[in-house]
Every structure is written in structure tokens, then in C-alpha cells.
N, C-alpha and C positions, 0 to 999 in steps of 0.2 A: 619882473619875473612873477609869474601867477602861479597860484598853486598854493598848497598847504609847507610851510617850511619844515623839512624832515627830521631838521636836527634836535627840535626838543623832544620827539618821539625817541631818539636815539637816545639822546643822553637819558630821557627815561628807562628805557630798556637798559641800559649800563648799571644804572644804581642798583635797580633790580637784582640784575645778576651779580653787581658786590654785594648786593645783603646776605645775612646768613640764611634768610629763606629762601631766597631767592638763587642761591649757590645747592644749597639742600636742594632743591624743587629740579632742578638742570641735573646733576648728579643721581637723582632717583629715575626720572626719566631714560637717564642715558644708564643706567645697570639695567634695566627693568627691559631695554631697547636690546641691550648685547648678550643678557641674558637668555632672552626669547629667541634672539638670531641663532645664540650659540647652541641651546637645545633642537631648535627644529635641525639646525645643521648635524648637532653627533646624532639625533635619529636619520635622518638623512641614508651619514655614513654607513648607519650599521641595521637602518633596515632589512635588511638580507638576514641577516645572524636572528632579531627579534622575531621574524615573521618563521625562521626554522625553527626557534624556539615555541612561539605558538603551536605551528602544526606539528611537534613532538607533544608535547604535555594534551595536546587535541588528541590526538593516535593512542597515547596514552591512558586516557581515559574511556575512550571507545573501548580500548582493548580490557581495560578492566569489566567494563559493563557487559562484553560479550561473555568474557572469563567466567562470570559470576554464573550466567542466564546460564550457557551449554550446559554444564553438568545437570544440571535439573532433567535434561533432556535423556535422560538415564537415570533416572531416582527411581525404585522400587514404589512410590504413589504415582497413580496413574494420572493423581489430580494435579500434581507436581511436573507431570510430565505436560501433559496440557499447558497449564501457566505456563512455562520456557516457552512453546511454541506461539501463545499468545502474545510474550512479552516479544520475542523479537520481530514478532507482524509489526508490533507496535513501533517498536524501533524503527524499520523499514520503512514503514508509511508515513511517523513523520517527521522523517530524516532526522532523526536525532542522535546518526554519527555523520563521522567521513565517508566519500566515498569507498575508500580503499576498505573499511569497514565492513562498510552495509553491503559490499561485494562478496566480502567475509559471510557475513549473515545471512547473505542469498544460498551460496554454496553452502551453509547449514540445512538451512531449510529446505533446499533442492534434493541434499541427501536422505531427508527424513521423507519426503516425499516419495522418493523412490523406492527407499521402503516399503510405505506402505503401500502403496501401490503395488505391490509384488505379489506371484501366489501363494507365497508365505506368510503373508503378513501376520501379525498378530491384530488382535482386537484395538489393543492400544494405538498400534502403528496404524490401523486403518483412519482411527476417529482421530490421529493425528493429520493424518493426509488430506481427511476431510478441512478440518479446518485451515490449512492450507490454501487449500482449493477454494475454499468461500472468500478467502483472503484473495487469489487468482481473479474469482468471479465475479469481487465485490460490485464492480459497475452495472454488470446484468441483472445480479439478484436486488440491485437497489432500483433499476427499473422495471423488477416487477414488482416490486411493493409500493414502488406509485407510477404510475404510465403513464400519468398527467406532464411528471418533469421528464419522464424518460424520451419525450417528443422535440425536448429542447438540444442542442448540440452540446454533445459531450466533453468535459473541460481534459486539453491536454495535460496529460500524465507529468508531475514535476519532472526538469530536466536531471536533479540527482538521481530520481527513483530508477529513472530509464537508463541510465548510466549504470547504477548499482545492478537492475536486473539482468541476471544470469540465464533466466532459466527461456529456452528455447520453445516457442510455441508448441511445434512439431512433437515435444517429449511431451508433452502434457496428457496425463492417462487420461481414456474414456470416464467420464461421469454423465450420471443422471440425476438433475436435479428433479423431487417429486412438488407437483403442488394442487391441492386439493383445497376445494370449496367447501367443506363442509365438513366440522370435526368426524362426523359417522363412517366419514370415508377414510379416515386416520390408519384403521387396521389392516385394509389390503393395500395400503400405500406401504405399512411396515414388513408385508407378507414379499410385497415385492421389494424390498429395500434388499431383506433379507438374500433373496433370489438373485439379486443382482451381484452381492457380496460374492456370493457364490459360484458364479460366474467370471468374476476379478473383475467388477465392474463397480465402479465406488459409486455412492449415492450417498452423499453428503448430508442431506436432510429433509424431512419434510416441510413444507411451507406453508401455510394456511392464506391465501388470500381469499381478496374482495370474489366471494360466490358471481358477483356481477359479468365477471372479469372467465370464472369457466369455459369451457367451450361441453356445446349441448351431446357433444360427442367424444371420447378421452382421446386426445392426438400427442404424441410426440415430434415436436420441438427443436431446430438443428440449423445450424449454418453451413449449406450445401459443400461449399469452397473450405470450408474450416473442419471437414469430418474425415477421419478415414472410415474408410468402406467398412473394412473387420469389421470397426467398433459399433457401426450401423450394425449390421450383421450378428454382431452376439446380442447387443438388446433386443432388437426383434426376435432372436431367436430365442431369448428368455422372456419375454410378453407371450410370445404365441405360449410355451412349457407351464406358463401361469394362468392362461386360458382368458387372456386379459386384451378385447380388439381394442387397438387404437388406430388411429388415420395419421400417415406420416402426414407434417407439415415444415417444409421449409419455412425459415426465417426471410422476411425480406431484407436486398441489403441497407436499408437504411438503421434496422434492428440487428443486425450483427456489428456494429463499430466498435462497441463494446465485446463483443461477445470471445472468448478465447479459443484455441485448437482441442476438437472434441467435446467440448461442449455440449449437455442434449438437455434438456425439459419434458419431463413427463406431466401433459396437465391432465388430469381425470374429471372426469365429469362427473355432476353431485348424482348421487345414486350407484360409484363403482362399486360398493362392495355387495347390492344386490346384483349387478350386473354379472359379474365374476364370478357370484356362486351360483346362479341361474342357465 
């Protein structure tokens, strides 16, 4: 018979396992074995019950965080009131609740916006809606502040956010965004901010870019398919009441992907406000 004879291996292994270490060593093993089986098994079972547990004490806490932020949103400082609307952009943007939440937080913000947006508004509620709005427009207004990357394909929107968002393109009120080359021009870009308020036409801020980047002629700005006509129609008709020519210009579609409903761009060219008073 060839081969290695198996029996003194066995009766080694026997001794082994009569020794006390050897009994200890098998015995730990085998807890250590049914142990592990026994735990993945009761999570297993009660998976279901921990993972409702989680997303209660989750719900839970979102709910607190929104609790906190709303009433600010009604505080007699105006500065107070701002902060809520900043905090819960922030929340939104980066998903730092639940869904069910941040749908919560949309239909906040959707109503502050409506607000301001109204021919009521208050001052507070406008520069609330503004900043909203920037928050809306944030893809656009960050390719104009560099048009180098704005060339590049735009990164799809996280699938929470687009879950979470409520707010329907189509409601989106007329804005103007202004942007000027050249601080000198700062005051009739305010002349007109002002006129456009006045109008119910928001105009969120002014912009200072690259002078490079002007056109040699002041044009406004627009994505043909994404405007309604009115809202064409009342800015035009508070440019010309401001005594202020510009050249429409549509957006090509490669430059609206970004860009949301009602959307417009007022760029002025450096020398408007000798232009204007002229």
C-alpha cells in the first residue's frame, strides 16, 4: 500500500482535541461560529422593523432641522429672515434630508417665492425671491462667471434633488438678470433694477464680469422656447420707459441647457450709463 499512513495523523489530531487547549480552541471556535450565524440570522429576521426604525429617527430629525429653520422665516430681522432661506437652499442642495423632507422644504420655499414674486410684495419678500431665484439659476449664473467651463457638458442634477423638486418650470416668474463690465456702469444698472421692481419684474442682482466678455452693444439675453411673450413684452417695455436701447438676443440651444423658464440677461455695454443719459 503507498501512500502516507493516515492513522498517526489521526491519533494526533485526537490528543489534540482531549487536551484542555485543545477542547478550549474547538469550543471557542464553535461559540464564536454560532454566534455570528445566530446574529446575522436575528438581523436577518428583523430587518424590516431596524430599517423602520432608522427611517423614523431619519424623518425625525429632518423634521426637527426644518422645525427649527421655518420660523425664522417670519422673524421681525430681515437678516434672520434671509439666513432661513439660505439655510434651507443649503439643506436642498446638499440633500441633507429625506426625500419626503426636502419636498417639505421645496413647498416652503415655492411659497416664499410666490410671495415675493407678487404685486405686493414687500422688500424683504422680493430679496427673499431673489435669492431663491439665484439658487434656481445657480448653473447659468456660474456659467457666466466662467464661460471657459460653461463649454463643458453640464453635470446631471442629483436624482434626490430632482425627486425633491416641486417647483414647475412654467411658474417660474420673469427675472432679469443685470451684468455690467465696468463698476461706472453700476448706477444705471441700479436705475434699472429699480424700474424693473416696479414693473413686478425681479432682477436679482447685478453682476460684474470679465469687461472682455461685454457686448460692444447692451443686448438682452433669453431662451426663445423657455420665455413667455408678456414677460418679453413688459421688459422691453420698461427698457424702452428707461430710455435704454438694447438688441434682443436669443440664446443658442447649446447655452439654454442650463438655463430655467423666464430666464432673461441684461448685458450692458461698458459706457451705459453715458449712453442712457445722452
Amino acid at each position: 500500500m503507498s501512500g502516507t499512513d493516515p492513522a498517526p495523523a489521526r491519533k494526533g489530531l485526537f490528543e489534540f482535541l482531549d487536551s484542555k487547549f485543545g477542547f478550549w480552541l474547538v469550543t471557542t471556535l464553535f461559540v464564536a461560529v454560532w454566534s455570528s450565524s445566530y446574529a446575522a440570522i436575528d438581523r436577518y429576521m428583523h430587518k424590516d422593523e431596524a430599517e423602520r426604525t432608522r427611517a423614523a429617527e431619519s424623518a425625525r430629525r429632518d423634521m426637527d432641522a426644518v422645525l427649527k429653520v421655518v420660523p425664522l422665516l417670519f422673524a421681525d430681522d430681515a437678516g434672520q429672515q434671509d439666513l432661513a432661506v439660505k439655510l434651507l437652499l443649503s439643506l436642498r442642495s446638499k440633500k441633507a434630508l429625506e426625500d419626503d423632507s426636502l419636498a417639505l422644504v421645496q413647498a416652503v420655499l415655492d411659497a416664499r417665492l410666490k410671495t415675493g414674486s407678487g404685486a405686493g410684495a414687500t422688500d424683504n419678500e422680493r430679496r427673499q425671491a431673489a435669492l431663491i431665484l439665484k439658487a434656481e439659476d445657480g448653473d447659468r449664473i456660474a456659467a457666466i462667471a466662467n464661460p471657459t467651463a460653461a463649454s463643458a457638458t453640464p453635470a446631471a442634477m442629483p436624482p434626490t434633488l430632482a425627486v425633491a423638486r416641486q417647483l414647475n418650470d412654467a411658474e417660474l416668474p420673469p427675472r432679469v438678470y443685470l451684468q455690467i463690465g465696468d463698476e461706472a456702469d453700476r448706477d444705471v444698472a441700479k436705475r434699472l433694477r429699480s424700474a424693473f421692481a416696479s414693473a413686478n419684474v425681479l432682477a436679482p442682482g447685478i453682476e460684474l464680469v470679465d469687461a472682455r466678455h461685454t457686448p460692444d452693444r447692451s443686448d438682452l439675453r433669453y431662451c426663445a422656447d423657455k420665455l413667455d411673450a408678456s414677460a418679453l413684452a413688459r421688459v422691453s417695455a420698461v427698457l424702452q420707459q428707461s430710455r435704454v436701447t438694447v438688441a434682443n438676443r436669443p440664446l443658442p440651444p447649446a447655452a439654454c441647457r442650463s438655463v430655467r423658464f423666464n430666464h432673461m440677461e441684461l448685458w450692458l455695454q461698458r459706457g451705459a450709463s453715458a449712453a442712457a443719459s445722452g
